[in-house]
N, C-alpha and C positions, 0 to 999 in steps of 0.2 A: 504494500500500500504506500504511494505515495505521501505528501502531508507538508506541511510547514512547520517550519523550525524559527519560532517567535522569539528567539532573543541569541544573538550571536553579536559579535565586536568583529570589526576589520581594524586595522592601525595605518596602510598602507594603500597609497594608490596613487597610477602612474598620474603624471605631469602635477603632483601636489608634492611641495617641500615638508618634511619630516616635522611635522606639529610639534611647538615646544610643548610641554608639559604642563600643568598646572604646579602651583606652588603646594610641595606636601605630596605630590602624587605618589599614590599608596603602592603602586608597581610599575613596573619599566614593561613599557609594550611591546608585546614579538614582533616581531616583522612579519604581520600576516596581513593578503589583502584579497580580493574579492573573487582571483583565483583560485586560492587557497581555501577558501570560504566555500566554492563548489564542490570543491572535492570534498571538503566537510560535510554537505549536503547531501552527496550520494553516499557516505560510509551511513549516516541514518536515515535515509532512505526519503529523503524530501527532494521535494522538486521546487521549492520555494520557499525565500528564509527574510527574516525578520532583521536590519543592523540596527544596533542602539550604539547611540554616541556614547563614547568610551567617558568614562571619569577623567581620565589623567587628561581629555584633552580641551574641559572645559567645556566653553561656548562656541572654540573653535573647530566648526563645522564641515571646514573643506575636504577632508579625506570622506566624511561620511556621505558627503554630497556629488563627490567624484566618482563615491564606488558607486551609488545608487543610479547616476546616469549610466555607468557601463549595463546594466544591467536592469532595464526598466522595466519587464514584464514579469521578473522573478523577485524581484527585492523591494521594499517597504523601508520605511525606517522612524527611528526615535529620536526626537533631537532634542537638546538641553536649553530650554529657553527660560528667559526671564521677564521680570514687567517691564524693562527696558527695550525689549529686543525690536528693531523696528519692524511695523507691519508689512512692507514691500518684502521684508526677510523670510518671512511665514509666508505669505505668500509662492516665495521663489521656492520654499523649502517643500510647499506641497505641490508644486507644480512637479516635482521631483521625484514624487513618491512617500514625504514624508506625511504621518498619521498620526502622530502622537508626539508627547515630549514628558520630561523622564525631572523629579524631583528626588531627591534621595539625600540620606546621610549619611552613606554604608563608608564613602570614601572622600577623601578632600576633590572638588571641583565638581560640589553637585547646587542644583537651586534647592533651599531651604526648605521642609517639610511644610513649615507654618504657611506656606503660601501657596498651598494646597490648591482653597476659595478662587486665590484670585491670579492664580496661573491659569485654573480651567476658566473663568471666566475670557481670558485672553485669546482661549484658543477654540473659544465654542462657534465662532463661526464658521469656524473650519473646519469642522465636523468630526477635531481630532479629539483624542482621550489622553489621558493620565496614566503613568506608571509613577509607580511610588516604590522604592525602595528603601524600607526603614525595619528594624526591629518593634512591631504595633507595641510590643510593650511599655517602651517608651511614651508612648502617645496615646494610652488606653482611655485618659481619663477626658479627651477630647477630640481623638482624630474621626471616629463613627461617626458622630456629628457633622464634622466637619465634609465627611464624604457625602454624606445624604444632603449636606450644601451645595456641594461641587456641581457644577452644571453640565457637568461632563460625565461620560463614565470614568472609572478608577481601576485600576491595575494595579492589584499587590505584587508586585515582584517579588519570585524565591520563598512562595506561601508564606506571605506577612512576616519571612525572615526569623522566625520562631525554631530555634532547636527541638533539636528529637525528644530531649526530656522536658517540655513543654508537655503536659496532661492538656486534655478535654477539656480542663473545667475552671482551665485557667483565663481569667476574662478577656485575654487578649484572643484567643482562640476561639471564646466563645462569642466576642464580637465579628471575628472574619465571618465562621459562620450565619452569623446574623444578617450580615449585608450582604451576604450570596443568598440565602434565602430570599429576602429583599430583594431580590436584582439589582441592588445597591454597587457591589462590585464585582470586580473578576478576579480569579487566580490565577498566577502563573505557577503550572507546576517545574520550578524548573530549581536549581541551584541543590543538591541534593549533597555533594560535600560542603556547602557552605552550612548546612543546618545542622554538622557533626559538633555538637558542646566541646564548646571552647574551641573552635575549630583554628584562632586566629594564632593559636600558639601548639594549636597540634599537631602532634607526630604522628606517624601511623598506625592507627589502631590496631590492637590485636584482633584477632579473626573474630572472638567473643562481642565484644565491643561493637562489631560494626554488623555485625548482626541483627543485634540488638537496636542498633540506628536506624537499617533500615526496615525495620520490622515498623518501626514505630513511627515513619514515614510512609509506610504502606498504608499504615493503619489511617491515616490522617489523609491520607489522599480518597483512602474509599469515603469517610466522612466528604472529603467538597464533591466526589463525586458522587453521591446518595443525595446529597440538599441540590445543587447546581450544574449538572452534567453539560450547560449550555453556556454556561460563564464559566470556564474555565479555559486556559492557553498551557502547549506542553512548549519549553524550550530548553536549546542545549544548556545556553552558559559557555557555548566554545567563542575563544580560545582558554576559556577557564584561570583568568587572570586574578594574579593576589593570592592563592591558594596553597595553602601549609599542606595541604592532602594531597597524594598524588590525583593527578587529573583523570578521568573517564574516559574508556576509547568511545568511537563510537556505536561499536557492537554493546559495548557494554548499555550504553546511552540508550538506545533501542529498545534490549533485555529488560531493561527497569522498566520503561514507561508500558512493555507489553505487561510485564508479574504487577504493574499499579494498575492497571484497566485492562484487563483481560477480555472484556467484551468486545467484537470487532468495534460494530455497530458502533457503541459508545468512544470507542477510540478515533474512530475515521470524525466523528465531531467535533473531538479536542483538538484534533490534529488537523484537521481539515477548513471543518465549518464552523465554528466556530473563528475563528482564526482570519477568514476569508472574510465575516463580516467584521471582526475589530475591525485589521487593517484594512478595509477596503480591496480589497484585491479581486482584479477582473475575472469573473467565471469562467473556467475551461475544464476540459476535462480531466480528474485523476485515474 
């Protein structure tokens, strides 16, 4: 089966000089770029893939906006904007293919969570959405709210970024599922070593240990997929940057998201259609 692969990074791309970095950036970018990103595509079996603007490279959008013209009937993208950013820019960014833009605090060189309101207000003409990448912990005791503000849809990036010893019953949890119930937000089921506890300083698990991890990430995937099966997005996370764990091939990448939705049916949605109405993406056949 075919599908989209809703969250992948390029760093590279011909006739674009090599993007400084943001101040702080939390890792050195590989030298990958929209090439490289195909071959990615076919080792998990997609036919079309998702680039989100890197952290490390800010608001500067030229690499993400070069790879997306080479390749404009397969690719979509996520771009890092602010209440600054001017409106001729959004424009030219969705002329492009872009659909969305990305607020976070996971890494230095993202737009601040608190402006959640009034970044989606900025980009509701557009007809684009929200990814949010935060630990909802953090933000339990106002970010709901603030999403059922949002005029836009919302995108949890990396399932609300919540470790594997995260319970059910814990209110950050118990909030995500609320606003998928809601049709409030979406998930992305994607970052699955980033949710290993304590991940930022670990070493490799032993075999017991990760077990256990992903067991408990199974468990929490069939939960959005029992309340939500229609707001949810699968992504890789390649080139898997920042990462104390070793990285996922792509077989592997595959493996998992078949043993978390084993259903065809239900999968060709996550992976498909679902995905094809976030990003807007022209119908064709899979």
């Amino acid at each position: 089966m075919t599908g989209i692969d809703a969250h992948c990074h390029v760093f590279l791309a011909d006739g674009v000089p090599r993007t400084p970095l943001v101040r702080g950036a939390a890792y050195h970018p590989p030298k990958v770029d929209v090439h490289d990103h195909a071959r990615h595509l076919d080792d998990v079996g997609c036919n079309r893939g998702v680039l989100v603007q890197p952290s490390a490279y800010g608001q500067d959008h030229r690499c993400l906006l070069a790879s997306l013209r080479r390749r404009p009937g397969t690719l979509r993208g996520v771009a890092c904007i602010d209440l600054h950013t001017p409106e001729e820019s959004l424009r030219e960014m969705h002329d492009m293919g872009v659909r969305a833009t990305r607020i976070q605090d996971g890494y230095p060189g993202g737009v601040p969570v608190e402006s959640l309101v009034d970044i989606g207000e900025r980009v509701s003409p557009l007809g684009w959405h929200l990814e949010l990448w935060t630990d909802v912990r953090q933000h339990v005791s106002w970010l709901a709210d603030a999403i059922r503000r949002c005029p836009v849809p919302v995108v949890l990036d990396h399932q609300g970024y919540l470790p594997s010893d995260v319970g059910v019953d814990d209110p950050a949890l118990r909030s995500i599922l609320c606003l998928l119930e809601q049709g409030r937000a979406w998930v992305a089921l994607t970052g699955l070593e980033r949710l290993f506890p304590g991940e930022a300083g670990a070493t490799r698990p032993d075999a017991a240990s990760w077990e256990r991890h992903e067991e408990a990430i199974a468990d929490r995937v069939r939960l959005f997929v029992e309340t939500r099966p229609d707001h949810l997005l699968w992504g890789s996370d390649w080139p898997h940057v920042g990462l104390s764990l070793p990285p996922p091939t792509g077989r592997e990448l595959r493996a998992r998201l078949d043993r978390w939705i084993p259903d065809r049916v239900t999968r060709r949605q996550v992976m498909v259609d679902n995905a094809k109405r976030r990003y807007d993406f022209v119908d064709t056949v899979d």
